[in-house]
C-alpha positions in Angstrom: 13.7 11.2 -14.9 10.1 11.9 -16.0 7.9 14.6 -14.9 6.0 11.7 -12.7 9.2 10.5 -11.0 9.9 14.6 -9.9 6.7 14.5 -8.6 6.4 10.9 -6.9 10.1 11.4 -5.7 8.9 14.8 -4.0 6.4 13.2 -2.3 8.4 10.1 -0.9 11.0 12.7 0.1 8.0 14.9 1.9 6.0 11.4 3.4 10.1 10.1 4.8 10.7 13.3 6.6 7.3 12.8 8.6 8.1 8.8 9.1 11.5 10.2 10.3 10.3 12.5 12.2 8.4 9.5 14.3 10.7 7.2 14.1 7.7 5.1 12.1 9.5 2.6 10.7 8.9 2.2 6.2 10.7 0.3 3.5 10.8 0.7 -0.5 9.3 -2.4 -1.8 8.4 -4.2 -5.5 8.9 -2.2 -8.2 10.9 0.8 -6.4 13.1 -1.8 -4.6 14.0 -3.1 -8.0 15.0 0.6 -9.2 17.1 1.0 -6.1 19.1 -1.4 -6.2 19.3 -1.7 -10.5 18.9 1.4 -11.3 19.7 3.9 -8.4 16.5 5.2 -9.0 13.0 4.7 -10.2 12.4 1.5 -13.1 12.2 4.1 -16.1 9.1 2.9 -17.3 7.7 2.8 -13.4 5.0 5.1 -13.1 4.4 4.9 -8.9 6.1 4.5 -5.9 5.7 1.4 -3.2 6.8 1.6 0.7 5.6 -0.9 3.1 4.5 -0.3 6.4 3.7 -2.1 9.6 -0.1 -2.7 10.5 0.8 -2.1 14.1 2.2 1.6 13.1 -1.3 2.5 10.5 -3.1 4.7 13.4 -0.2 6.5 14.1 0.9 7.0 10.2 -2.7 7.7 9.6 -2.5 10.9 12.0 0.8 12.1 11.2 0.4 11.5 7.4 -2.8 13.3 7.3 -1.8 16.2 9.9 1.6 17.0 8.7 1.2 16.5 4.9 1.1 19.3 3.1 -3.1 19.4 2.0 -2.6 22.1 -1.0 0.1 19.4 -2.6 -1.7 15.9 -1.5 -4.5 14.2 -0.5 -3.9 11.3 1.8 -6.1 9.1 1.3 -6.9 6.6 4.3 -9.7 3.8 2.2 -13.3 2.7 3.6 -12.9 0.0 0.7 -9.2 -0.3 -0.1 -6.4 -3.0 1.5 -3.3 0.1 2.6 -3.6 4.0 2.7 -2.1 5.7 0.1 -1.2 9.4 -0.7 -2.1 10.9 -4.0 -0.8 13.8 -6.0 -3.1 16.6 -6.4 -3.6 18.1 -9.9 -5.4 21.5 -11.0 -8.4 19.2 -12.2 -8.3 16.6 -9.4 -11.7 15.4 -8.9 -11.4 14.7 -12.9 -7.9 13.1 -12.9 -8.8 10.7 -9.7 -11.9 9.4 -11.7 -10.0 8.9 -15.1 -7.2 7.6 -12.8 -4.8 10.0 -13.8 -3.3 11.1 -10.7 -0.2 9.9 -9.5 0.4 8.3 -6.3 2.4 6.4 -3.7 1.1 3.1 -2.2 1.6 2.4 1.5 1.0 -1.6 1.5 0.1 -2.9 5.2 2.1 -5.9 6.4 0.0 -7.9 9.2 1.0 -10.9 11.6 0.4 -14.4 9.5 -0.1 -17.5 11.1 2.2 -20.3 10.3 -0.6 -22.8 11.2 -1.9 -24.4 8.0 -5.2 -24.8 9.2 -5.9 -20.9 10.6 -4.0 -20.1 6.6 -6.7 -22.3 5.5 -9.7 -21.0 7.3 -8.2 -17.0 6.8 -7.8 -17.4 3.1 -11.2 -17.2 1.9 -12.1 -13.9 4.0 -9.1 -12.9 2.1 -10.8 -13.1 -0.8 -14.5 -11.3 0.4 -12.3 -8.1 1.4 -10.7 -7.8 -1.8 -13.5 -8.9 -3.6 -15.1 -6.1 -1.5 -13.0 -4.0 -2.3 -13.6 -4.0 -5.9 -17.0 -4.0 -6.1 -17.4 -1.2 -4.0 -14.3 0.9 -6.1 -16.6 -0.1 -9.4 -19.8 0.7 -8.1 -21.5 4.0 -6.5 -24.9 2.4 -5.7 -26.3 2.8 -1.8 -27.7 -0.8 -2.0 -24.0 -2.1 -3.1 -22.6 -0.2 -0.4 -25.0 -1.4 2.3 -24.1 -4.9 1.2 -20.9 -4.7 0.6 -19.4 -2.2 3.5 -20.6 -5.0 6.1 -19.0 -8.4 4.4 -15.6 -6.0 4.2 -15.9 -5.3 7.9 -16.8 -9.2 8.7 -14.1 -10.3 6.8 -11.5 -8.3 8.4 -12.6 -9.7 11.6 -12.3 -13.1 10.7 -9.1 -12.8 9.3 -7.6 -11.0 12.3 -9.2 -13.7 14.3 -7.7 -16.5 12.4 -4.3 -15.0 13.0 -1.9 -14.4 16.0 1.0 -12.9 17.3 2.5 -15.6 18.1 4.1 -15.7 14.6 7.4 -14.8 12.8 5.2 -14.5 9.7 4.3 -11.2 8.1 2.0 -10.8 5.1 1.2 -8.1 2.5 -2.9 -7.0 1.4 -3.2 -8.5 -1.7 -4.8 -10.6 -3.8 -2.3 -13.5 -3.7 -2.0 -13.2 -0.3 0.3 -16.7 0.2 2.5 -14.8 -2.4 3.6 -12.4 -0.2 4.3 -14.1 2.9 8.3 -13.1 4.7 9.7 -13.5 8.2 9.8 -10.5 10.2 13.2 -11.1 10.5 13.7 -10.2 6.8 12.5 -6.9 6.8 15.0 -6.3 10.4 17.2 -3.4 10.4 16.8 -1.1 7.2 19.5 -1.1 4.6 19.9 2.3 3.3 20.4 2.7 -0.3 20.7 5.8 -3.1 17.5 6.4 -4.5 17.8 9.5 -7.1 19.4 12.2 -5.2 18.0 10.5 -2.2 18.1 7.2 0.0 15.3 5.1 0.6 15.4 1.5 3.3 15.1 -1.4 2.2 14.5 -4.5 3.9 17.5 -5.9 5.9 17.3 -9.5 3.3 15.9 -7.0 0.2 18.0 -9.4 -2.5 16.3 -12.9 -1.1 13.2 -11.8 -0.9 13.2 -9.9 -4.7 14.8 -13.0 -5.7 12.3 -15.4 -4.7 9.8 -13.2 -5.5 11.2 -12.2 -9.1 14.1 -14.5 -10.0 16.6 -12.7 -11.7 15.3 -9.1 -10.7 19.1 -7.8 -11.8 17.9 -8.0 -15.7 15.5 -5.9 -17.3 12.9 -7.6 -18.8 12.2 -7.8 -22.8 11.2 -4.4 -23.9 7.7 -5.6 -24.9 7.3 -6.6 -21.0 8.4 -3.6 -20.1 5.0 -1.7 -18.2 4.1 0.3 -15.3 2.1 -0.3 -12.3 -1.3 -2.2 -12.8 -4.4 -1.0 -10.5 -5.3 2.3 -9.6 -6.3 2.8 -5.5 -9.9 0.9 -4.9 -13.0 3.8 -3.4 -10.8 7.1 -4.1 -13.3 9.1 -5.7 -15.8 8.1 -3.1 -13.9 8.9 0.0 -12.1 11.9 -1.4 -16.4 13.6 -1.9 -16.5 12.1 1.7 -13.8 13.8 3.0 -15.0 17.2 1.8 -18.5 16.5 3.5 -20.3 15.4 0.5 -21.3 12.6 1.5 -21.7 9.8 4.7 -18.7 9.2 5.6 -17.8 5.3 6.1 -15.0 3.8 8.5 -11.4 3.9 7.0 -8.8 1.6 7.9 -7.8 1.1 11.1 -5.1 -1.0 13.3 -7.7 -2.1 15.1 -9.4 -4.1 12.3 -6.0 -5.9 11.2 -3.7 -8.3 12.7 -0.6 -7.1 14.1 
């Protein structure tokens, strides 16, 4: 295990006992799924750690998260321009390693309610596309004009596409980019399977080896070494919010249940 894994697996082990504590439900998902189950661990040459959580939960994992976490070790960071929370590692130089994306981090990816209807898919998908696209212009850029265009299409889209979807669903989507990509029944995730994770456990969800197999086929074999890489993306306005947070500048709205369907 790598220095990185010690420290990522510290942190899951620190964020778990606060979800426990809760009862705020969490699954591993992706890439530390995959090491779960294949290698009883992390991938080797992963470099981060993925849990899902519940869009429904995000207010109260917002408060514990940020009360009970240890502030000396982390620095969870709830996005005004990101798609899911996540909680980064602090380092002695930290401002520096967060804007050479060096810090290491754990992802907490939102799952929201997804309509089945074909048409409300339709009519979501492109304000899909003006958060994320938000989202990245806003991570790229520290200009006041970008952000006083750009903060108020984010907040617009995340309206429309909470509008565009109901509860009356047993469809659950990730954040992302390729948003039809990551599309499950509720019924998948169901009650957690528990499995050794380093000299851990960590849950997965209740149909973990469907959904990693439709997602990545044979997910059992390693790929070719040359294929072999580590997380891609680094989290979207971190800098920004982090100078925020310590009062250096305006603070903008973070993420919030209230904006996201559930």
């Amino acid at each position: 295990m790598t220095d990185n894994h010690s420290q990522l697996l510290a942190a899951y082990k620190d964020i778990a006992t606060i979800l426990d504590k809760y009862d705020l439900p969490y699954y591993g998902a992706y890439g530390t799924a995959i090491g779960a189950v294949r290698h009883k661990g992390f991938i080797p040459w992963d470099d981060d750690l993925d849990l899902v959580i519940f869009a429904k939960d995000l207010d109260r994992i917002n408060e514990v998260l940020e009360a009970e976490l240890d502030k000396d070790k982390y620095y969870y960071h709830n996005p005004s321009a990101d798609s899911h929370p996540h909680v980064i590692i602090r380092t002695e130089n930290f401002i520096e390693d967060i804007k050479n994306q060096k810090a290491s981090f754990i992802d907490l990816f939102v799952l929201m309610d997804f309509p089945k209807s074909i048409i409300r898919q339709g009519l979501m998908y492109p304000f899909c596309g003006f958060e994320l696209l938000s989202h990245k212009i806003l991570g790229d850029h520290d200009s006041g004009i970008v952000k006083a265009i750009f903060y108020p299409i984010e907040l617009i889209s995340r309206k429309m596409i909470r509008f565009f979807s109901t509860s009356k669903t047993d469809l659950v989507s990730l954040r992302a980019v390729q948003v039809r990509k990551h599309v499950w029944k509720k019924s998948d995730y169901g009650t957690p399977v528990v499995v050794d994770f380093e000299d851990t456990t960590i849950p997965l969800p209740e149909k973990y080896h469907e959904m990693l197999t439709n997602f990545y086929g044979d997910y059992m074999t390693p790929p070719p070494e040359d294929q072999r890489t580590g997380a891609a993306g680094y989290p979207y306005s971190l800098l920004n919010d982090y100078l925020e947070d310590q009062g250096e500048r305006k603070k903008h709205r973070r993420l919030s249940s209230k904006d996201l369907p559930k």
